[in-house]
C-alpha positions as CSV (number, residue, x, y, z in Angstrom):
1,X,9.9,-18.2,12.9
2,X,8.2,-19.4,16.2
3,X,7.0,-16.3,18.3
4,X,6.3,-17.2,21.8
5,X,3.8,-15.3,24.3
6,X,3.3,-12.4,20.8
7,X,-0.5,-10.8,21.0
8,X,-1.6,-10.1,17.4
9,X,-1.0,-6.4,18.2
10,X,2.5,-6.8,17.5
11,X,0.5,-6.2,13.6
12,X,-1.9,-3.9,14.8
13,X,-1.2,-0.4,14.2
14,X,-3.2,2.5,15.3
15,X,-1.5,5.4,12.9
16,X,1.3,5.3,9.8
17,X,4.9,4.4,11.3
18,X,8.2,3.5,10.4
19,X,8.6,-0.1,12.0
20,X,11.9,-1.6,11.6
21,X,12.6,-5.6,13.1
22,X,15.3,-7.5,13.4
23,X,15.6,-11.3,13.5
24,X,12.0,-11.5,11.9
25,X,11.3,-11.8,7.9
26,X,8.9,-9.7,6.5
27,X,7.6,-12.1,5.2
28,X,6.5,-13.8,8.8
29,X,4.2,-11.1,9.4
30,X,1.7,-13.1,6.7
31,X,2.3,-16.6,7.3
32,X,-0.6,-18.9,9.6
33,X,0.3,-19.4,13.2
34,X,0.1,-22.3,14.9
35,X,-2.6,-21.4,17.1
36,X,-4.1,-18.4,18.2
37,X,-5.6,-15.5,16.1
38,X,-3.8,-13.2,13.3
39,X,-6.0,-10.9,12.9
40,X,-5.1,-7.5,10.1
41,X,-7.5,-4.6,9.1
42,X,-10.5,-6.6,11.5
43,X,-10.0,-9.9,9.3
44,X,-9.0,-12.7,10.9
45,X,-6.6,-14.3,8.4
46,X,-6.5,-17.5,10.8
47,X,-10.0,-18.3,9.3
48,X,-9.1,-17.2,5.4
49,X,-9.0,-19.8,2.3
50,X,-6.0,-19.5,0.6
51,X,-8.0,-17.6,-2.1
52,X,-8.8,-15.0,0.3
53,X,-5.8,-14.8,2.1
54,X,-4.0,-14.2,-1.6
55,X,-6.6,-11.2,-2.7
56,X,-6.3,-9.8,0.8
57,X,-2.4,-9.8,0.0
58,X,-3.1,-7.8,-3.4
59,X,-5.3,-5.5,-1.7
60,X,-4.1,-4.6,1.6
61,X,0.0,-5.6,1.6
62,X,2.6,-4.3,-0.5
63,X,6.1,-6.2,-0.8
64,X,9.5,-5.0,-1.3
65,X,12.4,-7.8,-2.1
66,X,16.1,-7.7,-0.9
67,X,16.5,-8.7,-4.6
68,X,14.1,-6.8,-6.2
69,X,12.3,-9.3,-8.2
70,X,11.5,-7.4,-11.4
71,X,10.7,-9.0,-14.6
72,X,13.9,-8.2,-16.9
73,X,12.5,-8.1,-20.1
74,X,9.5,-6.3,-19.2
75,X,9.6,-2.1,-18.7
76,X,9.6,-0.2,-15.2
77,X,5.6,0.7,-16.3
78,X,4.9,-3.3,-16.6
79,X,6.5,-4.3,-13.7
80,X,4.7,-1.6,-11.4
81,X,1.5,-2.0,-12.4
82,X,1.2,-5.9,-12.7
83,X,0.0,-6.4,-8.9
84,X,-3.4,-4.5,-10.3
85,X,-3.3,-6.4,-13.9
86,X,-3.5,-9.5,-12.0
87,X,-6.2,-8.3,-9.7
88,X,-7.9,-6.8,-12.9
89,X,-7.1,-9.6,-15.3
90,X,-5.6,-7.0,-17.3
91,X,-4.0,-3.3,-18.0
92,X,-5.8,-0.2,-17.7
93,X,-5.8,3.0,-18.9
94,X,-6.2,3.9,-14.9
95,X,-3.3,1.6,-13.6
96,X,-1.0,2.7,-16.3
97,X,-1.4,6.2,-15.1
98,X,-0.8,5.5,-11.8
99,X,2.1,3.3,-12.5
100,X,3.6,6.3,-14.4
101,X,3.2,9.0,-11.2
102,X,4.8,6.3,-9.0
103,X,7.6,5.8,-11.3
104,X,7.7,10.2,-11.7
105,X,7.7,10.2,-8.2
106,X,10.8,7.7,-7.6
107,X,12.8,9.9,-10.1
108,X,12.3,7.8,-12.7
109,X,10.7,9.7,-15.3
110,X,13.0,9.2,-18.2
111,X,13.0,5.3,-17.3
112,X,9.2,4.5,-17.5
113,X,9.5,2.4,-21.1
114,X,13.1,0.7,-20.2
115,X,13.8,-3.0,-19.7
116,X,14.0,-3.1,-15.5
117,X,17.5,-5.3,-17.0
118,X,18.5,-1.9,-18.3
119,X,18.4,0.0,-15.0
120,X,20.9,0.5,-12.2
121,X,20.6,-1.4,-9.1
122,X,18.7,1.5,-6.9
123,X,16.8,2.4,-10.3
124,X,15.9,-1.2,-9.7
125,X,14.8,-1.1,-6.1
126,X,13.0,2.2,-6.6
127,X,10.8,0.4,-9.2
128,X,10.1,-2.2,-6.5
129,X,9.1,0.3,-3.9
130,X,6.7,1.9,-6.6
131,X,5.4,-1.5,-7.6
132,X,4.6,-2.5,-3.5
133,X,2.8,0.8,-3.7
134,X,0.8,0.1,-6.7
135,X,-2.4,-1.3,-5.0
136,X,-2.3,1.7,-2.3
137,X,-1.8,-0.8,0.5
138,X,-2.0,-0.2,4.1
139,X,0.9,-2.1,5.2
140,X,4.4,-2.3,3.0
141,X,6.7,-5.1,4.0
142,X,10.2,-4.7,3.0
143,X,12.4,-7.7,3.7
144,X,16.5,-6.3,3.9
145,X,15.0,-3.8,1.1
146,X,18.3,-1.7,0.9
147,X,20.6,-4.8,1.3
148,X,22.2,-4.8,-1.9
149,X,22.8,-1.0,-2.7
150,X,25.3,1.6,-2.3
151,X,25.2,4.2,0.3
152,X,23.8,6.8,-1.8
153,X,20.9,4.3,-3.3
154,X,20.1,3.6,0.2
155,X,19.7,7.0,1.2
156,X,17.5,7.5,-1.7
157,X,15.3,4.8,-1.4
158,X,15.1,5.2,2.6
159,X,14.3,9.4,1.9
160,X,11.2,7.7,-0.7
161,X,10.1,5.9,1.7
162,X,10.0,8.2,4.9
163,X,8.3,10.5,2.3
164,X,5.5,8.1,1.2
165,X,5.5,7.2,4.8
166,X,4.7,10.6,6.1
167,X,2.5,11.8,3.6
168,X,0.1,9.2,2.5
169,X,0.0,7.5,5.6
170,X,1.2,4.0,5.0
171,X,3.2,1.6,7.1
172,X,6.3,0.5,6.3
173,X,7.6,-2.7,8.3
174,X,11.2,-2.8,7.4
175,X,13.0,-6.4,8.0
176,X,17.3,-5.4,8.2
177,X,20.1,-6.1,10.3
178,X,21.7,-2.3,9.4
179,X,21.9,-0.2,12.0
180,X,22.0,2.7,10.3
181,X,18.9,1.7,8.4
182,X,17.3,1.2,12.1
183,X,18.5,4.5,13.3
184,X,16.2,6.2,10.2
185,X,13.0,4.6,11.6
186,X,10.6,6.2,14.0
187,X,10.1,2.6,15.9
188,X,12.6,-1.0,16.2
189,X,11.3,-4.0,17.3
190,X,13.8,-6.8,18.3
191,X,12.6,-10.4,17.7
192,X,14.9,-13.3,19.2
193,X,14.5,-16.3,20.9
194,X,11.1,-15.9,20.2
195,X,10.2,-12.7,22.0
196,X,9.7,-9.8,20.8
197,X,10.9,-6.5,22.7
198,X,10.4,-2.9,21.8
199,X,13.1,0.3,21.4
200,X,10.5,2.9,23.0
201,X,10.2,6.2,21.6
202,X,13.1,8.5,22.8
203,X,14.2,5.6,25.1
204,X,18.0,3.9,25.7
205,X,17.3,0.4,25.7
206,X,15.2,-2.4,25.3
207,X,12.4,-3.4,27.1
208,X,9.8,-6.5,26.8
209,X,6.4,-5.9,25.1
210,X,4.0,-6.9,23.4
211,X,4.5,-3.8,20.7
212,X,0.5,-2.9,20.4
213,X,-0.8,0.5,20.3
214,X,0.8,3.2,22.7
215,X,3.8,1.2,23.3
216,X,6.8,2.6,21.7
């Protein structure tokens, strides 16, 4: 993805928001530029080892997968609490219980102990969102994270994550080329040809900007 004339504000973000893009991977929001800065949080990842830039991705970021990317034969509980057992270098009493009030929280109660190859595909997806949440990141990147789901699982993971969005503050930045997904999202940036324009806040159209603070 080459992003021409972009500030580093486009990942800056002053309060919790619903962000949803189109034309740009979730993904891209984490990978070097060419030049300039990047910087997230007051770390310039420009500057990072890859060691760092990997722990600052367990710490701070939280992914979510068009596909899902569980581990089949492992349970919902293994699969949402391995981002901390690999920060950890193992489970804890402390991550297990957290991974268990994520997975109570998607409506998954009675699916903590099943094999993820057991579960439904928005059963599935819900695990991912709890998993991406694990680590209490800032930012959540979801990449087409509804893509692949009914109309009902959508609305159920979209309704999770509005709710986790508005109440403990975190960011999700929502890659999809739904429009219905985009109209559920408080802000939409457009990426193509290399620019990146804004949908203000109650506005019509489209407009170039740089997407920082205040704008949209």
């Amino acid at each position: 993805m080459i992003l021409r004339k972009a500030a580093r504000r486009v990942i800056d973000w002053p309060a919790a928001r619903l962000i949803v893009t189109d034309g740009l991977a979730a993904g891209d929001v984490v990978m070097q530029p060419t030049s300039g800065s990047h910087v997230m949080l007051g770390v310039d990842l420009t500057r990072a080892s890859d060691h760092a830039l990997t722990e600052f991705r367990n710490r701070h970021i939280g992914f979510v997968f068009q596909f899902h990317n569980l581990l089949p034969d492992f349970t919902a509980l293994e699969n949402v609490i391995f981002p901390t057992a690999v920060r950890e270098g193992r489970e804890t009493a402390s991550a297990r219980m957290r991974g268990q009030e994520l997975l109570v929280r998607m409506g998954l109660a009675e699916r903590v102990h099943f094999p993820t190859a057991n579960l439904s595909g928005g059963q599935k997806q819900r695990v991912a969102v709890a998993r991406a949440l694990m680590n209490r990141p800032e930012l959540v990147l979801a990449d087409e994270p509804t893509g692949n789901l009914d109309r009902v699982s959508v609305l159920q993971v979209m309704d999770l994550i509005a709710e986790i969005n508005r109440d403990e503050g975190t960011t999700f930045l929502i890659s999809t080329h739904d429009e219905k997904i985009a109209a559920l999202c408080r802000r939409q940036i457009v990426v193509g040809d290399g620019l990146v324009t804004c949908l203000p806040s109650g506005g019509d159209g489209l407009r170039p900007a740089l997407c920082g603070p205040g704008q949209g």
